[in-house]
C-alpha positions in Angstrom: 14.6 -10.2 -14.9 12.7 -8.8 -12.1 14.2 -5.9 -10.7 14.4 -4.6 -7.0 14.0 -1.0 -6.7 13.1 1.9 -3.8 11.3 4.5 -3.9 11.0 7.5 -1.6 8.4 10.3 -1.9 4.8 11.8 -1.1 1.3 10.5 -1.6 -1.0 12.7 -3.0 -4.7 12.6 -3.0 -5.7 14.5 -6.9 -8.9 16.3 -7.4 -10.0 17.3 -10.3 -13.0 19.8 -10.3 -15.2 19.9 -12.8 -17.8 22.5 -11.8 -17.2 26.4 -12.2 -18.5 26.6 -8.2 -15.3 25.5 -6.0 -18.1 25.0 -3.3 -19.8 22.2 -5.3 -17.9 19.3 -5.6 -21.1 17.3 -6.8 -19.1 17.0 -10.6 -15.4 16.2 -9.6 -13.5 12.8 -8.8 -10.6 12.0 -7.2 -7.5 9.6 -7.6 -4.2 8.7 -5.9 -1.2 9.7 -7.4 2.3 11.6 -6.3 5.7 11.3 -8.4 6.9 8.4 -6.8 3.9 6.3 -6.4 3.4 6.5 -9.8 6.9 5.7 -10.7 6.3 2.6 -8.2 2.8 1.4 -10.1 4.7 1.7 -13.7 7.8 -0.2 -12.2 5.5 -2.6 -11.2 3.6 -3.1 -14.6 7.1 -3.5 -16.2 7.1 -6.4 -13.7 9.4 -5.1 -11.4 9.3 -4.7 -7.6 9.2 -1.8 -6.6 9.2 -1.0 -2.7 7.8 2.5 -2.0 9.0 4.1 1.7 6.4 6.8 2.2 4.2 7.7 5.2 0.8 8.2 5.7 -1.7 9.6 7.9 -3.4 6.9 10.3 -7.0 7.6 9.6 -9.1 6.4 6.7 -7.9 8.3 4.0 -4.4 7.1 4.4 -6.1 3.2 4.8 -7.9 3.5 1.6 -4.9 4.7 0.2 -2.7 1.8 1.6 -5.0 -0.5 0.6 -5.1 0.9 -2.8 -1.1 0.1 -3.3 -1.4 -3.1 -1.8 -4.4 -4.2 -4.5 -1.5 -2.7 -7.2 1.3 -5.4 -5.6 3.3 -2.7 -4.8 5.3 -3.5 -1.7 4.2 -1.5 1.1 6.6 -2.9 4.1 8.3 0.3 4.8 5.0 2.4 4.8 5.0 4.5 8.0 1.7 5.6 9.7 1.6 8.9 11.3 -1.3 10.3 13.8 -0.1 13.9 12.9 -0.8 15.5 9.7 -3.4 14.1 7.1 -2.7 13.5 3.3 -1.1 16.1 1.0 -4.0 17.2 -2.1 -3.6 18.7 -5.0 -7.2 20.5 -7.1 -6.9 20.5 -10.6 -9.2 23.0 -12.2 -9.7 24.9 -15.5 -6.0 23.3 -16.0 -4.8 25.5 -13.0 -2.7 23.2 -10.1 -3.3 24.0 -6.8 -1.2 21.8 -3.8 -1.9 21.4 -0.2 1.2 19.9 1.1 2.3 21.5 4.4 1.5 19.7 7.6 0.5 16.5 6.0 1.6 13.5 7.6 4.4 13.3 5.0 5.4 16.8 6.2 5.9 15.5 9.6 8.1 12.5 8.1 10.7 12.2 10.0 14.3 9.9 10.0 13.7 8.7 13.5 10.3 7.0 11.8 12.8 5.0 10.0 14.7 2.0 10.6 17.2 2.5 7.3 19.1 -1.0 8.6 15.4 -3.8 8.0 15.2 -0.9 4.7 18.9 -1.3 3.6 18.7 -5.1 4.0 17.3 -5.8 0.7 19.2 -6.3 -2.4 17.9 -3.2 -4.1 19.1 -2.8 -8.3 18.2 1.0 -7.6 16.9 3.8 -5.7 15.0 6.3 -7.0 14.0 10.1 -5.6 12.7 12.5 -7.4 14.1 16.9 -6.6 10.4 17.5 -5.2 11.0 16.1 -2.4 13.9 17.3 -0.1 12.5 20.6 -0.8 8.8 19.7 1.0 10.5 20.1 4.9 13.9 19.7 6.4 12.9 16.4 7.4 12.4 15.0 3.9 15.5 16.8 2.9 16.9 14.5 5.6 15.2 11.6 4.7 16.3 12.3 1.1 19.8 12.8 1.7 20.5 9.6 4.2 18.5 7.3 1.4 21.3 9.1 -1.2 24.5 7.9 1.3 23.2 4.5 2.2 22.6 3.8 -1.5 26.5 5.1 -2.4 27.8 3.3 0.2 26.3 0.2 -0.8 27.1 0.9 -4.3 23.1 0.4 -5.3 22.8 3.3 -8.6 20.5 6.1 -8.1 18.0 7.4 -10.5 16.9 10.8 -10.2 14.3 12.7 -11.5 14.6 16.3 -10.9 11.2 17.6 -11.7 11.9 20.6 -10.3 9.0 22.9 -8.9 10.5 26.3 -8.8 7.6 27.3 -6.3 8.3 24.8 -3.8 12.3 26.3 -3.6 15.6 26.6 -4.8 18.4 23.5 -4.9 
């Protein structure tokens, strides 16, 4: 049975470097990844349907990148596009994990980007958030916390992965 189920969190632009010079990035590659984007693409390989709210920045980058989870049938209806902010990285070298996060155009998320009544008006079998992200901004907090009370009032279970990044804060 095909399930019906949100997702809420930051797209991430990976790098991995493969040359000792952080100059020369003629031996690295990239791919598109984030906790919750990832937990949308294996939702939707278990033939689910997973519907991944998320913003992006409005310039190529973030296209490539919608285009990417459209291609993967991952519904991308509540995908906001922001002019402020571009897309949050992370470098991955000698096994060492280095984010860029602040002021990307998930940063600047906001609730009032939101219309949480065309979101809420699917039948949803389950939301899922990972601890990551209320502790990116306030406004993802926000974001994080209104998806948590919608979902409890509507009686829609909540799955929650903590994956908790003491660097980025405390709970």
């Amino acid at each position: 049975m095909v399930k019906k189920i949100l997702t809420f969190g930051e797209p991430i632009l990976i790098n991995y470097i493969l040359n000792e010079n952080l100059v020369d990035f003629s031996n690295s590659y990239f791919s598109l990844g984030g906790s919750e984007v990832n937990t949308s693409v294996v939702l939707k390989n278990l033939e689910n349907e997973p519907y991944l709210l998320t913003c992006l920045p409005n310039n190529d980058i973030g296209k490539y990148y919608f285009d990417y989870l459209k291609k993967l049938k991952i519904n991308t209806n509540f995908i906001i596009n922001k002019d402020e902010g571009l897309i949050a990285s992370m470098y991955i070298k000698n096994n060492k994990v280095f984010y860029q996060r602040k002021y990307s155009s998930f940063y600047f998320f906001d609730k009032d980007d939101i219309n949480f009544d065309k979101i809420f008006s699917i039948n949803y079998d389950c939301l899922h958030l990972t601890g990551i992200t209320p502790l990116l901004s306030e406004k993802c907090k926000e974001i994080w916390i209104t998806l948590l009370e919608k979902s409890l009032e509507m009686n829609i279970p909540i799955s929650i992965d903590l994956n908790y990044r003491p660097a980025l804060g405390s709970f």
